[in-house]
ZAMARGU-4260 file (C-alpha; in steps of 0.2 Angstrom, whole numbers, plus 5000, padded with zeros to 4 digits):
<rodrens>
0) 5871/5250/5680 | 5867/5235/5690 | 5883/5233/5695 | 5890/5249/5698 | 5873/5248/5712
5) 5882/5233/5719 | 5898/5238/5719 | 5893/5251/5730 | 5882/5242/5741 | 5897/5231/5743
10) 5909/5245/5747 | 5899/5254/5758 | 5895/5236/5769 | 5911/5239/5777 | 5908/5255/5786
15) 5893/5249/5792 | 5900/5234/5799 | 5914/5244/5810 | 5904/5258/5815 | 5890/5244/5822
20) 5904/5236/5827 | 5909/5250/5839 | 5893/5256/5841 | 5887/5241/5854 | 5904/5237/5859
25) 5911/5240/5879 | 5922/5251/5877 | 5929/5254/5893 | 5936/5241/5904 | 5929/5229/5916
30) 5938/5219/5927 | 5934/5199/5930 | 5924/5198/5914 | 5926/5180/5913 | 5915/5175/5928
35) 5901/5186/5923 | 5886/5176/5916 | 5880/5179/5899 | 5867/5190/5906 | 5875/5200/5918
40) 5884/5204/5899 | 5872/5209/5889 | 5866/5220/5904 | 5881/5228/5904 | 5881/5232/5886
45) 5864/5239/5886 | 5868/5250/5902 | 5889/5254/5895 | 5888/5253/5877 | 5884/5268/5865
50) 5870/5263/5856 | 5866/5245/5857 | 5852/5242/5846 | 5859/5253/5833 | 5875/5243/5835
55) 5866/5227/5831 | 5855/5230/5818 | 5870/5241/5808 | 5881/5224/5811 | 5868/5211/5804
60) 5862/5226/5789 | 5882/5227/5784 | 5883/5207/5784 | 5867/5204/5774 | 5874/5217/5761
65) 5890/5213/5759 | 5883/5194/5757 | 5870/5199/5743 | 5881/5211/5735 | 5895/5201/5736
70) 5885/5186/5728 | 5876/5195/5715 | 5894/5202/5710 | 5902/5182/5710 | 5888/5178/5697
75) 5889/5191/5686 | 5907/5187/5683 | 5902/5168/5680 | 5890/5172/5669 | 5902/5183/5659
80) 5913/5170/5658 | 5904/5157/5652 | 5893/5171/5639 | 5878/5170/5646
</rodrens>
């Protein structure tokens, strides 16, 4: 059961990555955007991008399940292995 929950968590990581991903990306074009400042940036995403916040937490959310589940899903298999 465990590892179905896991499974899961790990497939559905994915999605969450990409739409946060899109979500505080720029996604129309800016011209010169190598002599902006790092701040004049994240200004611009704020004011530009769909939902920045959301973007974010969704992005570092996907990452931190697709590292648990992805973990927990490495050890099970090691343990089985070995007959743990």
């Amino acid at each position: 059961m465990k590892k179905k929950i896991a499974k899961g968590l790990l497939l559905s990581s994915f999605p969450i990555v990409v739409i946060g991903y899109f979500l505080q990306t720029i996604l129309i074009p800016i011209q010169d955007f190598n002599t902006l400042t790092k701040e004049e940036i994240k200004k611009i995403q704020l004011d530009v991008a769909i939902n920045y916040p959301l973007g974010t937490f969704m992005l570092y959310v996907g990452g931190i399940l697709f590292l648990f589940s992805s973990t927990y899903l490495v050890i099970t298999k090691c343990r089985n292995k070995k007959g743990i």
